[in-house]
C-alpha positions as CSV (number, residue, x, y, z in Angstrom):
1,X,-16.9,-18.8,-12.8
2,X,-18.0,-15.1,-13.9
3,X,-20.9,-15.1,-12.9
4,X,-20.2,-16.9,-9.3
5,X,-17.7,-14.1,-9.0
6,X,-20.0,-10.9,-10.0
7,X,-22.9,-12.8,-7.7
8,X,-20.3,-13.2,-4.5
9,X,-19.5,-9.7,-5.2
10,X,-23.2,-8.7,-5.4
11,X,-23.9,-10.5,-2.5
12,X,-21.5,-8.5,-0.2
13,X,-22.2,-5.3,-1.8
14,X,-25.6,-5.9,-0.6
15,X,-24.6,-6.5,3.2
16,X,-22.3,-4.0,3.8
17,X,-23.8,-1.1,2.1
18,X,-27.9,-1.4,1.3
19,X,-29.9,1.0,3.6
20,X,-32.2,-2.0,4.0
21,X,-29.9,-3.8,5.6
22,X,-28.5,-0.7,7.6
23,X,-30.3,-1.7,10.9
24,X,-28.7,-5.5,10.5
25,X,-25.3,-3.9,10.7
26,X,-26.1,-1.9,13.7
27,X,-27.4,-4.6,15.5
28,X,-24.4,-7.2,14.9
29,X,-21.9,-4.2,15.6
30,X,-24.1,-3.6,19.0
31,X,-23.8,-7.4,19.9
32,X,-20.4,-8.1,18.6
33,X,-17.4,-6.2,17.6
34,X,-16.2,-8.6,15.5
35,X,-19.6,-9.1,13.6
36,X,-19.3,-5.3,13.3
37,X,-16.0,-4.9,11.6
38,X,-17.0,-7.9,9.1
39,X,-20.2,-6.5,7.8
40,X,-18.2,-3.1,7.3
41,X,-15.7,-4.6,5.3
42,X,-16.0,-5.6,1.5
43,X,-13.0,-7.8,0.9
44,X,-13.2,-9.7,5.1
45,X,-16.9,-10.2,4.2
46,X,-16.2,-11.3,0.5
47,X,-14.1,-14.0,2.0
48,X,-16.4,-15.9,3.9
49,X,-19.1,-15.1,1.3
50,X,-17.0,-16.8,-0.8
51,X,-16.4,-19.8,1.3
52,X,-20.2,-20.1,2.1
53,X,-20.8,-20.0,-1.4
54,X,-18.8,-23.0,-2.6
55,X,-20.8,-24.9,-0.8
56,X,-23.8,-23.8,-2.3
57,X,-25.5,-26.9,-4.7
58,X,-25.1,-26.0,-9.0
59,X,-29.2,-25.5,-9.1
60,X,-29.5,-22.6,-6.6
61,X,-26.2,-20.8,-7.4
62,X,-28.2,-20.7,-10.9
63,X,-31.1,-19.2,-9.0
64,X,-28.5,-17.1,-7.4
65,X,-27.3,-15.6,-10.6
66,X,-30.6,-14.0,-11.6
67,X,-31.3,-12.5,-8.0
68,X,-28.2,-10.9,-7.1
69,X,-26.9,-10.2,-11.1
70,X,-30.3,-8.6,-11.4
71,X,-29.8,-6.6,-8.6
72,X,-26.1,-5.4,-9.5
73,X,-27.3,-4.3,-12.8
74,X,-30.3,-2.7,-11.4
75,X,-27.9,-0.7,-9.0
76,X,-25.0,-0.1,-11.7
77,X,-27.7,1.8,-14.1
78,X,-29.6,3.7,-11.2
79,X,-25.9,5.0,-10.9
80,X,-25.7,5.9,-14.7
81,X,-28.6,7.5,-14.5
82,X,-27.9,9.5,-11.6
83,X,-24.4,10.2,-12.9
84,X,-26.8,11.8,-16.0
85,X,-28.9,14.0,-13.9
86,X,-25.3,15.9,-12.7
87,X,-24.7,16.9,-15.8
């Protein structure tokens, strides 16, 4: 249950806020305001993250868990290290 939580949580992190996906945003808040206000908020999107993901079979929510944990770690130590560097 953790770990579905921290990947949900991963997951919309990555939507709403990754530069990658920056453009994705623009588009959907171009075609649709709705789509637009979703993708700019953590908890609307985490909700039907959420729902999406219980539907998700056991054996890819355990592929799941490597991509997106790995990439929340990967992002919470970049900010460590950054946080470092200020002082």
């Amino acid at each position: 249950m953790i770990l579905d939580l921290i990947t949900i949580s991963s997951i919309v992190l990555i939507l709403t806020t990754s530069k990658l996906l920056k453009p994705f945003r623009e588009f959907l808040s171009r075609k649709s305001i709705f789509l637009g206000k979703l993708f700019s908020c953590q908890m609307c999107l985490g909700v039907w993250v959420g729902l999406i993901y219980f539907f998700i079979p056991q054996e890819i929510k355990e592929c799941l868990y490597y991509i997106f944990i790995g990439s929340l770690s990967s992002f919470l130590l970049y900010l460590l290290i950054e946080l470092i560097k200020k002082e």
